[in-house]
C-alpha positions in Angstrom: -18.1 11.0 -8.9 -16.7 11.8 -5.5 -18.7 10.9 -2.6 -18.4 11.2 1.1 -18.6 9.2 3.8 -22.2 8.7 5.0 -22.9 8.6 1.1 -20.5 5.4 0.9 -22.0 3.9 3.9 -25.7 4.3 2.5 -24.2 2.7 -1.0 -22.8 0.0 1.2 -26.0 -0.7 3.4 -27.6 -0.9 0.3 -25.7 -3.7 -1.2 -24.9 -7.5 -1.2 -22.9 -10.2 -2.5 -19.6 -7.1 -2.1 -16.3 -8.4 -4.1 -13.4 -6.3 -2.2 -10.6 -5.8 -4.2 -6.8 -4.8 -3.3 -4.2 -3.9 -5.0 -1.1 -6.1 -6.4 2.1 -6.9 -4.1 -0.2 -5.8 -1.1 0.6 -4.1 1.6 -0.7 -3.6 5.2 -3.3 -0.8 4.5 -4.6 -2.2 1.4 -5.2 -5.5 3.1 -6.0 -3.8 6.5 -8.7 -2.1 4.4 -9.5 -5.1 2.8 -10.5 -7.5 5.8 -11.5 -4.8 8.1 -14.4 -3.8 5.7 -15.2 -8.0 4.8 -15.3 -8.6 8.5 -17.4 -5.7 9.5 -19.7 -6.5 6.3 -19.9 -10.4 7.3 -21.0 -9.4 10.9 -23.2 -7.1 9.6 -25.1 -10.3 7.9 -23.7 -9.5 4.3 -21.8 -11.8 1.8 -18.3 -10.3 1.3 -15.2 -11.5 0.4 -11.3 -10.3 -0.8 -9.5 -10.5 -3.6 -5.9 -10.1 -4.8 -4.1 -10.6 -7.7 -0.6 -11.8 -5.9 -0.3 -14.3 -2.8 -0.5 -12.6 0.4 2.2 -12.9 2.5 1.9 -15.5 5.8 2.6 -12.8 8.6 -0.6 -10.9 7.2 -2.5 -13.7 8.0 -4.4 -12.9 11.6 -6.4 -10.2 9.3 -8.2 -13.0 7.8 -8.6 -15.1 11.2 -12.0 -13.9 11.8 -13.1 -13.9 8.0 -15.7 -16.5 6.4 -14.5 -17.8 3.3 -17.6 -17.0 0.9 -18.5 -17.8 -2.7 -20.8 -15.5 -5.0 -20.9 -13.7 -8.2 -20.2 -10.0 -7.4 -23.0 -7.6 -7.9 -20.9 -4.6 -6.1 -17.1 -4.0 -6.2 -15.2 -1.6 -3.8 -11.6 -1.2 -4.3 -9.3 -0.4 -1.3 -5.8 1.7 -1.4 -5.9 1.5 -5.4 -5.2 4.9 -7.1 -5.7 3.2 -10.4 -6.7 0.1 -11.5 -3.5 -0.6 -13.3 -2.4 -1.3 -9.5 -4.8 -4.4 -9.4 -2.4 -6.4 -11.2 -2.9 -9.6 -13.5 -5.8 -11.1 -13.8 -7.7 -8.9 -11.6 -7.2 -5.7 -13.6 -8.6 -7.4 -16.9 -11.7 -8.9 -14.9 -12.8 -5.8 -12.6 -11.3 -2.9 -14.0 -14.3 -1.2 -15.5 -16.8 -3.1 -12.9 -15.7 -1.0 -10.0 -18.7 0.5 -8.4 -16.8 2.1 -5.1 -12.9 3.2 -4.4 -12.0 4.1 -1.3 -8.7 5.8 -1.5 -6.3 8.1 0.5 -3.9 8.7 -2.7 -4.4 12.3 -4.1 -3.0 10.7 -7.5 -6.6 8.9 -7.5 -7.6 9.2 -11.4 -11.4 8.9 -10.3 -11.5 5.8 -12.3 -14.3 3.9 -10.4 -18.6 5.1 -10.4 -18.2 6.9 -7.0 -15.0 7.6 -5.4 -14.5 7.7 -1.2 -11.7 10.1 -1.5 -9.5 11.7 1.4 -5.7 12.6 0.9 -5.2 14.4 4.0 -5.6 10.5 5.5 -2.2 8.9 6.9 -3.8 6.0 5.1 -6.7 4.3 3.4 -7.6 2.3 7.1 -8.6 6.0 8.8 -11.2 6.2 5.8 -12.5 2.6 6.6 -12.7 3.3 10.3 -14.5 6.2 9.7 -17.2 4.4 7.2 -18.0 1.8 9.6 -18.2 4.6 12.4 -20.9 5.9 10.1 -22.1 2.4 9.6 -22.8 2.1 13.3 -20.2 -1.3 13.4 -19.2 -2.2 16.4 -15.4 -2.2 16.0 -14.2 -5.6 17.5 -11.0 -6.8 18.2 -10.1 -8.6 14.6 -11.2 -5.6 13.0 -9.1 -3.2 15.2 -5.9 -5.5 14.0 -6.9 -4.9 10.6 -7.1 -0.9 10.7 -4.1 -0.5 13.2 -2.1 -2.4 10.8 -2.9 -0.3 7.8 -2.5 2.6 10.0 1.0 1.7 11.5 2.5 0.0 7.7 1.3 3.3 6.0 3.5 5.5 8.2 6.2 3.8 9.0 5.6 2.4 12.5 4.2 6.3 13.4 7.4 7.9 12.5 6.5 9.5 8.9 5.1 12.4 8.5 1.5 11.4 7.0 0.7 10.3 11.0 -1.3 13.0 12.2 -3.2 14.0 15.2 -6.2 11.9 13.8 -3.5 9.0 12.8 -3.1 8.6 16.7 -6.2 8.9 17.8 -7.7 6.7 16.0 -4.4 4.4 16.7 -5.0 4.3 20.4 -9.3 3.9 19.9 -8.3 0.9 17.8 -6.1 -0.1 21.1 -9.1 0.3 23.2 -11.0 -2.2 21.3 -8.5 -4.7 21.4 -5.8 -4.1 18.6 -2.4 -6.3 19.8 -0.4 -3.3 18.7 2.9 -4.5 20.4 2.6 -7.9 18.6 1.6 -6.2 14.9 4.9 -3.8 15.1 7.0 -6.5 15.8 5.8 -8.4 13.3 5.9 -5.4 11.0 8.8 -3.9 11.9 11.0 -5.9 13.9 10.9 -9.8 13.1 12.8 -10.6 9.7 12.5 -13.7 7.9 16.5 -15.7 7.1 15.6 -15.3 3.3 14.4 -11.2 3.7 17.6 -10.7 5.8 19.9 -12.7 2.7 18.0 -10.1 0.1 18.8 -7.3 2.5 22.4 -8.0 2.2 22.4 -8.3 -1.2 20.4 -4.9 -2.0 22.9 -2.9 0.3 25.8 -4.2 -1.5 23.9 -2.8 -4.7 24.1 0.7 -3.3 25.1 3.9 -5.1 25.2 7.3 -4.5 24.3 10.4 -6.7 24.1 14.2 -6.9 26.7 14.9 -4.4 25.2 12.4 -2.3 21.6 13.5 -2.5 20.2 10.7 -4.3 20.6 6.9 -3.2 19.7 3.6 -5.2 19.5 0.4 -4.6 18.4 -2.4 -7.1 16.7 -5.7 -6.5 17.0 -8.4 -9.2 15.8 -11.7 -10.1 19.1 -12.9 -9.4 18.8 -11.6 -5.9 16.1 -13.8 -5.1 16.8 -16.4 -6.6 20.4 -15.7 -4.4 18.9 -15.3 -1.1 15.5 -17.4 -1.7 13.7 -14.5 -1.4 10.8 -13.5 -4.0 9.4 -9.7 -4.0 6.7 -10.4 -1.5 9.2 -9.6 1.0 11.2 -6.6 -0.5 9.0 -3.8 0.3 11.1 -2.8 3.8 14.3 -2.1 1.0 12.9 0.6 0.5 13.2 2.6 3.1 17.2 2.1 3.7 18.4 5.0 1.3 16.6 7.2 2.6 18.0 6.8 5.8 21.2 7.5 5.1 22.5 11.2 6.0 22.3 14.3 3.6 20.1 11.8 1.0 16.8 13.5 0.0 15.8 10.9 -2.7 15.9 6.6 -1.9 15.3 5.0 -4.6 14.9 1.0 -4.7 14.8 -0.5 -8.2 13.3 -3.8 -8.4 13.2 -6.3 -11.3 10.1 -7.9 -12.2 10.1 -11.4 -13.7 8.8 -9.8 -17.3 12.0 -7.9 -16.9 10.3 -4.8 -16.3 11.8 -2.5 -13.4 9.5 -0.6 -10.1 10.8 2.4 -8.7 9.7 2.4 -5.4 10.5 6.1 -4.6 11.2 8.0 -1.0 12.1 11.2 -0.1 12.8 14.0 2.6 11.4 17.4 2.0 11.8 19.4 -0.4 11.4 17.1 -2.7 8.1 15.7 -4.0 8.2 12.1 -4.7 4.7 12.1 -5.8 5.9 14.7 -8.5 8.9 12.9 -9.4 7.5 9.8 -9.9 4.7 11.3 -12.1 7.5 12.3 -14.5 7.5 8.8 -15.4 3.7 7.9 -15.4 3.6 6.9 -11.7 2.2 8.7 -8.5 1.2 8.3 -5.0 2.0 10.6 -1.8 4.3 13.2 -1.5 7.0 11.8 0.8 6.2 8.0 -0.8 5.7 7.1 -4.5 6.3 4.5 -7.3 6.2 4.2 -11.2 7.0 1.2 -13.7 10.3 1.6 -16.0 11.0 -0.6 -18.8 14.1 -2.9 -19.2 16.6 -3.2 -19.5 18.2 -2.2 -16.1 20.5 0.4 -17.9 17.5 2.2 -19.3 15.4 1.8 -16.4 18.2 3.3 -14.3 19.1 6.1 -16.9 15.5 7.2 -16.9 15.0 7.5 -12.7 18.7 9.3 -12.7 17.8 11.7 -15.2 14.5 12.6 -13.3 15.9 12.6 -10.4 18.1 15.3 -11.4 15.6 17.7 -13.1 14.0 17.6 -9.7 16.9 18.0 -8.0 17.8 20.9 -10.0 14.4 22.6 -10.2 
């Protein structure tokens, strides 16, 4: 059942004891989501806490600076930025999955999966949702929790430069710099510091890089042997997947990534016309239209047949 926003803030007010769930290999409007909503709820005198199914990586680690560490047996589970509970990952998805009592989403690929659903696709990203649920909550937004919705807001859309930032996007941006977000610090961290080991991957990926369709489609793959290579792991490959994209007359970047079960993620971005959302549904995936993923099986040949193929009925459509 959908549900809107002073509905999800009466369920919320309602509640204690609220196990906050994000989705596998996190990003920063899952976790943005995540700790913005525990903070606001500890401060608001309830027991709350996070969970993820993979380690979070160190430079996300000011969300959390304000956070209590708490112990409980959930009796209400939100879910943040997760489309589908597939996206949970191992062993969350086997222990929550049909438990969820609350999503709060901005993909319009959401299969509804959870008792009440906090829906809004025309969001940049899942933190404007939050920041208008503890608007309707009557939380006072504080300084930690303005880091924690300005990151989610800035990851989401690329530093402010995609075009899923809207009027609102901003807006709520700069309110989020009135109450103390460190925005210069966050989009350095975000954007402009790399770590020795991301930097070695980097490399690595470019030299992968292929070109298809008269240049219209760019790929790069990520392997195991690439980390292992550059010391890397795929906490840190996310910002790969922006690069083809970037390249002139390329309206599909595609980066391929190996997962340890030797399973492959298509992490998918385009330039209109193209629907990345669409093409990535081809393959059992889905997510936003300029920004999508799916899961291919192995091996690489396959997995790389499969996206080209795809890639070329949409190209051609």
């Amino acid at each position: 059942m959908r549900i809107d926003v002073k509905a999800a803030a009466h369920l919320l007010e309602e509640q204690d004891n609220i196990l906050i769930l994000c989705h596998s290999h996190p990003d920063g409007d899952t976790l943005g989501c995540g700790f913005a909503l525990c903070s606001a709820l500890q401060k608001k005198g309830k027991r709350a806490r996070v969970a993820c199914a993979d380690e979070i990586p160190t430079k996300y680690a000011y969300l959390w600076r304000e956070v209590e560490r708490q112990s409980f047996e959930p009796q209400f589970i939100v879910a943040v930025d997760v489309a589908d509970p597939k996206l949970l990952g191992h062993p969350v998805e086997e222990q929550y999955a049909q438990r969820i009592n609350l999503c709060i989403d901005h993909h319009g690929s959401n299969i509804l999966y959870a008792e009440k659903t906090l829906l809004d696709p025309s969001a940049g990203a899942t933190c404007e949702i939050i920041f208008e649920l503890l608007r309707e909550l009557e939380m006072r937004i504080d300084a930690a929790v303005a880091d924690c919705i300005y990151t989610g807001l800035s990851t989401d859309t690329g530093c402010f430069r995609y075009s899923n930032a809207t009027a609102r996007t901003h807006r709520i941006a700069a309110e989020m710099i009135d109450c103390g977000a460190d925005a210069p610090i966050i989009n350095q961290v975000m954007f402009e510091t790399k770590t020795r080991t991301y930097a070695a991957l980097e490399r690595l990926a470019l030299d992968s890089l292929e070109l298809f369709y008269e240049g219209r489609a760019a790929l790069v793959t990520v392997t195991q042997e690439m980390y292992r290579l550059s010391g890397s792991d795929e906490s840190e490959c996310d910002p790969i997947a922006s690069l083809p994209r970037q390249i002139e007359g390329v309206l599909v970047g595609v980066m391929l990534r190996e997962r340890a079960d030797g399973t492959f993620k298509a992490s998918v971005r385009t330039h209109r016309p193209v629907d990345a959302a669409e093409l990535c549904r081809r393959m059992g995936g889905g997510g936003h239209p300029r920004a999508a993923g799916c899961q291919l099986e192995g091996p690489l040949q396959c997995a790389r047949e499969e996206l080209l193929r795809n890639i070329k009925a949409v190209l051609e459509a």
